[in-house]
C-alpha positions as CSV (number, residue, x, y, z in Angstrom):
1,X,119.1,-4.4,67.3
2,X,121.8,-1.9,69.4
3,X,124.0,-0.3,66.9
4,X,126.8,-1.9,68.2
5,X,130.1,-2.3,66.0
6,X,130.4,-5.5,64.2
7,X,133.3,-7.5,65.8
8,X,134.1,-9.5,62.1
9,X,133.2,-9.5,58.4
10,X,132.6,-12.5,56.7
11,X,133.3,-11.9,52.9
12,X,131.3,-14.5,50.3
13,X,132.1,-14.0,47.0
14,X,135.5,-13.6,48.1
15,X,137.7,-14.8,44.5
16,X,135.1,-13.1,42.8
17,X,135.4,-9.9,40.7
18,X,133.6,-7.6,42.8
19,X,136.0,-8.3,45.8
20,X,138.7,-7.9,43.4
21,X,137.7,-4.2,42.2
22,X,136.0,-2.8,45.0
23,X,135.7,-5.0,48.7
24,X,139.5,-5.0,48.8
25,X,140.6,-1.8,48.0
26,X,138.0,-0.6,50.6
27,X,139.1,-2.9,53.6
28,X,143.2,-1.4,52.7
29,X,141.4,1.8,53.4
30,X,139.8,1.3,56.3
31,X,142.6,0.0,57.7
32,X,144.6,3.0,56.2
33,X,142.0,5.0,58.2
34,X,142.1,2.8,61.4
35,X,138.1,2.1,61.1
36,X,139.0,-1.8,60.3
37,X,140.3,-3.9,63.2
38,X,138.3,-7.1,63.3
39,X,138.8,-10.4,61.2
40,X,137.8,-10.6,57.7
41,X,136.9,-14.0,56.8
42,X,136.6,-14.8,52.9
43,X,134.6,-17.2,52.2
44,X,134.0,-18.6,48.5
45,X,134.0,-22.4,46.2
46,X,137.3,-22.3,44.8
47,X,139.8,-24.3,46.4
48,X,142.3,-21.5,47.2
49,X,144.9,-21.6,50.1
50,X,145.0,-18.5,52.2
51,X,148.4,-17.3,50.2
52,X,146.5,-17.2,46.8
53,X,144.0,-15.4,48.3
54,X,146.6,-12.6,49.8
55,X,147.6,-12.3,46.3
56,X,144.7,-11.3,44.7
57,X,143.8,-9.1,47.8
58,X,147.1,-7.8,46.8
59,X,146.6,-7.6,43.4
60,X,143.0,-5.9,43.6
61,X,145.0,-2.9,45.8
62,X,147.8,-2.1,43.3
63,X,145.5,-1.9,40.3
64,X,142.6,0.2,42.3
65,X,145.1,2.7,43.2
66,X,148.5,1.5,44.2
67,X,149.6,0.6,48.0
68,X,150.8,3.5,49.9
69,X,151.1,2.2,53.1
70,X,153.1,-1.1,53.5
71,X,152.1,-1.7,57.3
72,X,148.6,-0.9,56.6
73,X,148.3,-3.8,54.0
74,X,150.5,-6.4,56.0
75,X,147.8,-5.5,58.8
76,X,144.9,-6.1,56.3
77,X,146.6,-9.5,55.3
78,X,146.9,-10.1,58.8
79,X,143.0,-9.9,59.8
80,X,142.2,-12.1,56.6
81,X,141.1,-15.9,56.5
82,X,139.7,-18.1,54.0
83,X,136.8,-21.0,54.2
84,X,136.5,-22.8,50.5
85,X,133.6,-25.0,50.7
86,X,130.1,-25.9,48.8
87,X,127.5,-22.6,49.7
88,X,125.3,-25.5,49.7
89,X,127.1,-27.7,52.5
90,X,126.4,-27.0,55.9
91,X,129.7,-27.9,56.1
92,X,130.5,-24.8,54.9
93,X,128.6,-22.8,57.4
94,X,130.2,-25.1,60.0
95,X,134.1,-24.1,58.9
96,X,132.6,-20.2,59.1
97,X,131.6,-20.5,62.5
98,X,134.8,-22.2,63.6
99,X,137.1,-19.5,61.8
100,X,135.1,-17.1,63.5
101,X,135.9,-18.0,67.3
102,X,135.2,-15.6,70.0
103,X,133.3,-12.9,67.1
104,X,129.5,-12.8,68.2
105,X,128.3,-10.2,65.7
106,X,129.2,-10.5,62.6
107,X,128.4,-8.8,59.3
108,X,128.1,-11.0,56.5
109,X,128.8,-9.0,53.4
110,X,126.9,-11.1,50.0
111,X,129.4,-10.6,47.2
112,X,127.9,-13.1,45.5
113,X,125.0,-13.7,42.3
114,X,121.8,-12.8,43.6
115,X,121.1,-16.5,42.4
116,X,123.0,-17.6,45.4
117,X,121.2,-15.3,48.0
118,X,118.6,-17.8,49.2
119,X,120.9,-20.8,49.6
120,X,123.7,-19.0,51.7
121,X,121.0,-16.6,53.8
122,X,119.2,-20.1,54.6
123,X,122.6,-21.9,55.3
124,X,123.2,-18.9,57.7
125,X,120.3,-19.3,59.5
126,X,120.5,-23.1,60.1
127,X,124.2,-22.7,61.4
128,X,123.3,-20.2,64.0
129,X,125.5,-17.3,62.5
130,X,122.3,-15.1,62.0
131,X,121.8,-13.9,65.7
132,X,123.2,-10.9,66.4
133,X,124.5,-10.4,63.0
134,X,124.0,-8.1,59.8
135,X,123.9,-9.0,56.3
136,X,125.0,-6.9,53.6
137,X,122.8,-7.8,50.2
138,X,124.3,-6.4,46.7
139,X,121.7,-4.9,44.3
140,X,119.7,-5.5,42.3
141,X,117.6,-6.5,44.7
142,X,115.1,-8.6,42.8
143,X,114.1,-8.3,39.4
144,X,110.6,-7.0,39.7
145,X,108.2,-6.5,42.3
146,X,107.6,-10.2,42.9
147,X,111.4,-11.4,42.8
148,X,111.5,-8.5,45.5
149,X,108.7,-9.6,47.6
150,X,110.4,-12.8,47.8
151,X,113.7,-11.6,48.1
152,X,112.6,-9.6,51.0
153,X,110.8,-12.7,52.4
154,X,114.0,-15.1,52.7
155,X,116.0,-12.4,54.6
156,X,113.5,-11.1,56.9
157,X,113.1,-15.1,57.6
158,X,116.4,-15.0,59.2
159,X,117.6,-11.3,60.2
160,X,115.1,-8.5,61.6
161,X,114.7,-6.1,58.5
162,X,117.3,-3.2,60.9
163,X,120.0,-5.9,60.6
164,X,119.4,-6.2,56.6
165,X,121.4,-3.9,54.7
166,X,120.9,-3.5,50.8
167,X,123.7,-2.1,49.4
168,X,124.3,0.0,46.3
169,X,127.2,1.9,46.1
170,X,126.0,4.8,44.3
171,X,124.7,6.0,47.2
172,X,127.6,6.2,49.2
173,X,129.2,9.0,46.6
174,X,129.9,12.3,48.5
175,X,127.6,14.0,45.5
176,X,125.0,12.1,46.1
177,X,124.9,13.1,49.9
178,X,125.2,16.7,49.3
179,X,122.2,16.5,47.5
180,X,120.8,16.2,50.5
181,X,122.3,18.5,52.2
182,X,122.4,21.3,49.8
183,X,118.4,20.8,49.7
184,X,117.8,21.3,53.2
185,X,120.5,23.2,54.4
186,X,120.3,26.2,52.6
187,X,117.0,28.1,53.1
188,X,117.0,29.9,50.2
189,X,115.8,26.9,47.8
190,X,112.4,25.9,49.5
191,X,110.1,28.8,48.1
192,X,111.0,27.8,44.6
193,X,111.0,24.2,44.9
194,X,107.7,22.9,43.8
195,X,105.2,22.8,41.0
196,X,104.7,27.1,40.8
197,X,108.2,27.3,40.0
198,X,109.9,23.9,38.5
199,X,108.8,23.9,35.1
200,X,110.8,19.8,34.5
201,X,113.6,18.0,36.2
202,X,116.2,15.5,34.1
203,X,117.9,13.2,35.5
204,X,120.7,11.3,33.6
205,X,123.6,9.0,34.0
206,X,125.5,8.1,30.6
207,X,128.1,6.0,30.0
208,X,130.7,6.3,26.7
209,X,131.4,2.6,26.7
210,X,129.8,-0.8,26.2
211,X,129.1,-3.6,27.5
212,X,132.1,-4.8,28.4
213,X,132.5,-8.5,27.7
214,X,128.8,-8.4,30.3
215,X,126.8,-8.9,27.8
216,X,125.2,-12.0,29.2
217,X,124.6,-10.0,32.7
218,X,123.1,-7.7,30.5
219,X,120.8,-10.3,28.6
220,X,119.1,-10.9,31.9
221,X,119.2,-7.1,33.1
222,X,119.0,-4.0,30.4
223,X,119.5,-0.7,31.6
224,X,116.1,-0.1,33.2
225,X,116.7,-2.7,36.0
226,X,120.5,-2.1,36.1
227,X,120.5,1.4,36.4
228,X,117.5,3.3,36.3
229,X,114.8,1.7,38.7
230,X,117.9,1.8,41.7
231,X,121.0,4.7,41.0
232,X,118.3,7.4,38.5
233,X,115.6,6.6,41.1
234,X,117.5,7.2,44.7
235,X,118.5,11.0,43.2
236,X,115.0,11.6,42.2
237,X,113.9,10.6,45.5
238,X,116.5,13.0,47.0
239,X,115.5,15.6,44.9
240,X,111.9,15.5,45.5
241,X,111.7,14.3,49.2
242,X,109.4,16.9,52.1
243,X,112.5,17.4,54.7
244,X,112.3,14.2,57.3
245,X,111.7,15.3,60.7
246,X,115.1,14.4,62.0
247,X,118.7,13.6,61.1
248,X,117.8,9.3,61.8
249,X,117.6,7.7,59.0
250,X,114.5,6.0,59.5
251,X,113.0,9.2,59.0
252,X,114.9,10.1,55.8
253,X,113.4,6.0,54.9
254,X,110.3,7.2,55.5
255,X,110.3,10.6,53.3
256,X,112.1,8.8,50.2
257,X,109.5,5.6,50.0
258,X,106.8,8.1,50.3
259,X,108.2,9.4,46.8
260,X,108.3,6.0,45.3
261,X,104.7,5.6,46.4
262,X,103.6,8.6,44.8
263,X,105.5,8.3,41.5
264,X,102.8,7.1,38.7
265,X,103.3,3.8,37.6
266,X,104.7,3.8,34.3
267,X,103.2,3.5,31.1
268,X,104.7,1.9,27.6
269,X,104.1,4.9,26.0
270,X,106.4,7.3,28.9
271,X,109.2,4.6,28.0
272,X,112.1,5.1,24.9
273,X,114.0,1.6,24.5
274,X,117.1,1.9,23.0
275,X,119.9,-0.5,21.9
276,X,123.5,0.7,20.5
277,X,124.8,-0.8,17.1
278,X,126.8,-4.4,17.4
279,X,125.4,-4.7,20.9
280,X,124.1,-8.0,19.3
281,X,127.4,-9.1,18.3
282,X,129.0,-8.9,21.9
283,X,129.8,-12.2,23.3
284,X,127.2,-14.0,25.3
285,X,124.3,-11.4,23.6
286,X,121.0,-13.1,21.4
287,X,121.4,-12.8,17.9
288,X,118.1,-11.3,17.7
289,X,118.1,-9.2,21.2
290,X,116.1,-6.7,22.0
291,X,117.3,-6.1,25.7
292,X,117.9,-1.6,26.2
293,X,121.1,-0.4,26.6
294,X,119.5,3.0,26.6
295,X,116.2,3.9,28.2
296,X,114.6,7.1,28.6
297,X,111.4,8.0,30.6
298,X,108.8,10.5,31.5
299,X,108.1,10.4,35.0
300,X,105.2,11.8,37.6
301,X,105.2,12.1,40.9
302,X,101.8,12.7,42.3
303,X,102.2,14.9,45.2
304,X,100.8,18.6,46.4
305,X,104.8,19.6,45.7
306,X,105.2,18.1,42.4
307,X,101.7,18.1,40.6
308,X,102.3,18.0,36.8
309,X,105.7,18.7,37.0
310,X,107.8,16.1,34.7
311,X,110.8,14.0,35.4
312,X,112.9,13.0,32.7
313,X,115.4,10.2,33.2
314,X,117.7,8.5,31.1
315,X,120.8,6.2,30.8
316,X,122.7,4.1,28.2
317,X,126.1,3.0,27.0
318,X,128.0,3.9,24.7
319,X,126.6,7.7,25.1
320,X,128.5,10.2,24.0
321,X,129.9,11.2,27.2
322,X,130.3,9.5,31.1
323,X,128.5,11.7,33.4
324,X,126.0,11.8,35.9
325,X,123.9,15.1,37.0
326,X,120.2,16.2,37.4
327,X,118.8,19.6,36.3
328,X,116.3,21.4,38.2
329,X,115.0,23.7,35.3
330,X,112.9,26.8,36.5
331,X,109.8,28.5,34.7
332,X,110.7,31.7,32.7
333,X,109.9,34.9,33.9
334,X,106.5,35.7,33.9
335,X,106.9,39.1,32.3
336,X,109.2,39.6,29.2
337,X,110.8,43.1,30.6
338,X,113.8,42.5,28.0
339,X,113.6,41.5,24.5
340,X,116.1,39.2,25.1
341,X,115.2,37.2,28.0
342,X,113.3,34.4,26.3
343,X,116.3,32.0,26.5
344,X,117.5,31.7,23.0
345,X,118.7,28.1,23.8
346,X,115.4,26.7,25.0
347,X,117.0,27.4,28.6
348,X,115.1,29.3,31.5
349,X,117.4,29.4,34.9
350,X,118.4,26.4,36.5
351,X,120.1,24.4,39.0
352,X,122.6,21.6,38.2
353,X,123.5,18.7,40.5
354,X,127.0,17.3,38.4
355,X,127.7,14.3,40.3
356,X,130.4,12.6,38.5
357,X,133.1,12.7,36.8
358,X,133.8,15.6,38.3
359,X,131.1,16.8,41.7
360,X,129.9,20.3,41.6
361,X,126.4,22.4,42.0
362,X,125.7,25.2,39.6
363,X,122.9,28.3,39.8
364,X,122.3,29.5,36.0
365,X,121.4,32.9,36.2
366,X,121.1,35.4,33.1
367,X,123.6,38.5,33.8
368,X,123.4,41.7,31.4
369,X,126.2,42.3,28.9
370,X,128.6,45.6,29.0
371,X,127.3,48.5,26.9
372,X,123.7,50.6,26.7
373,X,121.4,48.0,25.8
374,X,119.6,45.6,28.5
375,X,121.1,42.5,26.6
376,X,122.3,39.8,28.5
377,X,123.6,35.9,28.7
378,X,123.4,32.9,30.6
379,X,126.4,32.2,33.0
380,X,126.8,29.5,35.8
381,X,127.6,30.3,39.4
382,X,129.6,27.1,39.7
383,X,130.3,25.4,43.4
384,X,133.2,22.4,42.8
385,X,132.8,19.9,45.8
386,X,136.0,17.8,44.3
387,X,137.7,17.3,48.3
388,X,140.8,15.7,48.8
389,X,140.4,12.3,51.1
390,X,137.1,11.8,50.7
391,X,136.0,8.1,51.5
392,X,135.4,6.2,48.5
393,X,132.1,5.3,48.2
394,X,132.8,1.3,49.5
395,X,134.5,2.2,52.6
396,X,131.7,4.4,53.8
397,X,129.3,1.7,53.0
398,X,130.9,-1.4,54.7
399,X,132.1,1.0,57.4
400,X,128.1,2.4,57.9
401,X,126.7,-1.7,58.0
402,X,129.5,-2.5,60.4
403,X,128.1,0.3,62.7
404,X,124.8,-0.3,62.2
405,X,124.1,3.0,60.3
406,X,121.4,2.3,58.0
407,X,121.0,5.8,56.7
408,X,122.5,5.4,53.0
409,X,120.9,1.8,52.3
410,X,117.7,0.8,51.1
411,X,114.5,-0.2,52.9
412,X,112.2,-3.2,52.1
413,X,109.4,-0.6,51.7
414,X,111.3,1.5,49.3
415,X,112.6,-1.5,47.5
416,X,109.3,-2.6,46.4
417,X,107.7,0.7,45.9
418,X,110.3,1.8,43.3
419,X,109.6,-2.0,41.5
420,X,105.9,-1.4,41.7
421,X,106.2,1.6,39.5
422,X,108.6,0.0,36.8
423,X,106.6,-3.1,37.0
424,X,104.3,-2.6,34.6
425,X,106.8,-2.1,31.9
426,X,109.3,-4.6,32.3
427,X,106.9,-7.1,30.1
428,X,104.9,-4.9,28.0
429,X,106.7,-1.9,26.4
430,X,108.0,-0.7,23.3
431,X,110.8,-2.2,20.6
432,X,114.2,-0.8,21.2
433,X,115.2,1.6,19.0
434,X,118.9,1.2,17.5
435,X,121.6,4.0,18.1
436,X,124.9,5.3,17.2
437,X,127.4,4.7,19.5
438,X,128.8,7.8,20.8
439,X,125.7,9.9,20.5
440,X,123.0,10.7,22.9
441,X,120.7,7.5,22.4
442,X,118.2,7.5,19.7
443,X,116.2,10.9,18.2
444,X,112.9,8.8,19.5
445,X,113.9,9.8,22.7
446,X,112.5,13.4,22.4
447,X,109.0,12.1,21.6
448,X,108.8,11.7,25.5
449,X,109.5,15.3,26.6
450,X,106.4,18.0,27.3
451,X,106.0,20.8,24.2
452,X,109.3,23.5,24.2
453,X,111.8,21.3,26.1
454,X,114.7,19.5,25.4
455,X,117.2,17.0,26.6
456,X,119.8,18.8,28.6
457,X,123.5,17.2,27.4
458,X,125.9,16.8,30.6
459,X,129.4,18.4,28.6
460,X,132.7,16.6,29.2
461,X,134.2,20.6,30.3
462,X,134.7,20.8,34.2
463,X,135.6,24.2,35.1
């Protein structure tokens, strides 16, 4: 398909929550940003009239961020319609196509349960609306390989797999990107980045609070499918990617499913469950759930770059603090010149990747003390990337699938090679292990990690 703009986006899912927190406040600032000028057609069950539907577009604005720019929403109001019908009822499909008129590519954007996928992709299809046009799929995509497989299936059916765009907004954070380009751009990193010179990488994205009323999401999810097996996998991918042979994205595609293919499958004993105290008394959760709210895992990647080198990756709620980074830890020194330069705190040099709350990269570097003895300390050579007016991750997204730029989704390939190396654990693994709340997820944790390391604690600080 020609990467030509998409002339309107039709929005299912539209009185949902999602559209609420994130879809709208994105559309007011693409219009903001004057990359929004087509129709927006919402589309959902509930029998709202186009003013209720104004309000909670609205509504979703002022508590994202506030309205800055009066004209800006009145023109975002202006380009929105509704269709309320039965997802089910070609109908439905029918009213879409006539609130449509003259647009001939759309970009359907999935808001919606991935229960619902099948039934609206197929409605699609039978009304005509899938020639020409894109479809924009919320994770998870599938719940293991097989849900995938045939998740992948029912939308190739319809749309070629360059008009499919699988969406997950964590990789439309500028952090995320610079990994990227902070790996390739800077020649100085390639000589150390391998096996002779990484001694482990961690990867981990905690979160200081619960659940959040979700609990029954979360009965049918746990934090392996929800967080790790997408968000933890995509920065490992980054991380440990050979350079694509050009800026298109199908090469960058090509480079990061190459990862997911060489990455062991897992094993129950490289997998720590975990599951915070009164998880099981959260609304909607089993009385007698063992679902993770925390999981931790030792990871290989099989490759002449990464042979033997570990991954660590973990996530959780109710953590004790909300961050996301990875650390690149280095090998010590092969000589011991100083007396002191066996890190007392278990920590050789590294690099950090702090990706939220705050976005920075920092070089740890040892640096010798004032006075007549070779005694030194570890500092941080600290890069902030915080940039005023940087697109929320949402806008870039919707923005990118509207264009046709394919370059931060996710590929079928990649989709089921990350689920085929999970997949062997979703069914047969260990009990979770119960936790504190506010702490790091339980001390079982460390039985994963190699001889001599340690989990490396993201700290609240930014400096």
């Amino acid at each position: 398909m020609a990467r030509s703009l998409s002339d309107a986006l039709v929005l299912f899912g539209a009185t949902g929550d999602l559209a609420h927190k994130m879809t709208f406040p994105a559309l007011y600032a693409m219009v903001k940003h004057g990359t929004l000028k087509v129709p927006v057609i919402g589309v959902a069950s509930s029998k709202w009239s186009l003013e209720r539907l104004h309000k909670r577009v609205t509504d979703g604005i002022e508590q994202s961020g506030g309205i800055d720019d009066q004209q800006a929403l009145r023109r975002l109001l202006s380009l929105i319609g509704y269709v309320s019908g039965d997802y089910k009822d070609p109908a439905t499909f029918a009213a879409i196509k006539k609130e449509l008129g003259g647009a001939r590519r759309p970009a359907h954007y999935l808001a919606i349960p991935p229960s619902l996928f099948e039934t609206v992709i197929n409605g699609l299809g039978q009304a005509g609306l899938a020639e020409r046009a894109r479809v924009i799929i919320e994770k998870p995509f599938g719940r293991d390989l097989a849900s995938a497989r045939e998740l992948n299936r029912i939308a190739q059916s319809v749309f070629p797999e360059d008009s499919i765009f699988r969406i997950d907004h964590f990789l439309g954070k500028e952090a995320i990107m610079n990994i990227l380009y902070f790996r390739f751009a800077n020649a100085f990193l390639e000589p150390i980045w391998n096996r002779n010179y990484v001694a482990s990488v961690q990867i981990t994205l905690s979160e200081n609070f619960g659940v959040k009323g979700r609990g029954g999401f979360y009965e049918t999810a746990g934090c392996l499918r929800d967080v790790i097996e997408n968000h933890l996998f995509q920065i490992a991918a980054l991380l440990a990617m050979e350079p694509p042979a050009t800026r298109d994205f199908g090469a960058l595609h090509d480079e990061k499913t190459k990862i997911f293919r060489a990455m062991r499958p897992l094993k129950p004993g490289d997998v720590v469950r975990g599951q915070y105290e009164g998880y099981r008394e959260e609304r909607d959760v089993a009385k007698n759930s063992d679902i993770e709210t925390f999981c931790a895992m030792r990871l290989f990647i099989d490759s002449w770059r990464w042979e033997g080198v570990p991954w660590y990756l973990r996530s959780g709620k109710y953590l004790a603090e909300t961050a996301a980074e990875a650390v690149v830890e280095l090998k010590p020194s092969p000589q011991r010149l100083f007396a002191d330069s066996e890190p007392r705190t278990g920590r050789a040099n590294y690099l950090r990747f702090r990706i939220s709350p705050d976005s920075a990269i920092a070089l740890a570097a040892r640096v010798k003390v004032a006075g007549k003895n070779f005694i030194g300390e570890q500092q941080e050579l600290y890069l902030s990337e915080e940039l005023p007016g940087q697109e929320a991750p949402y806008e870039r997204l919707l923005g990118d699938a509207m264009q046709g730029d394919g370059g931060l989704f996710t590929r079928e390939d990649a989709v089921e090679a990350a689920w085929a190396v999970v997949d062997p654990v979703l069914k047969k693994h260990p009990r979770a292990h119960p936790y504190q709340r506010r702490t790091w997820g339980p001390k079982a944790a460390d039985a994963i990690l190699m001889p001599g390391s340690h989990w490396h604690n993201p700290t609240p600080q930014k400096h």
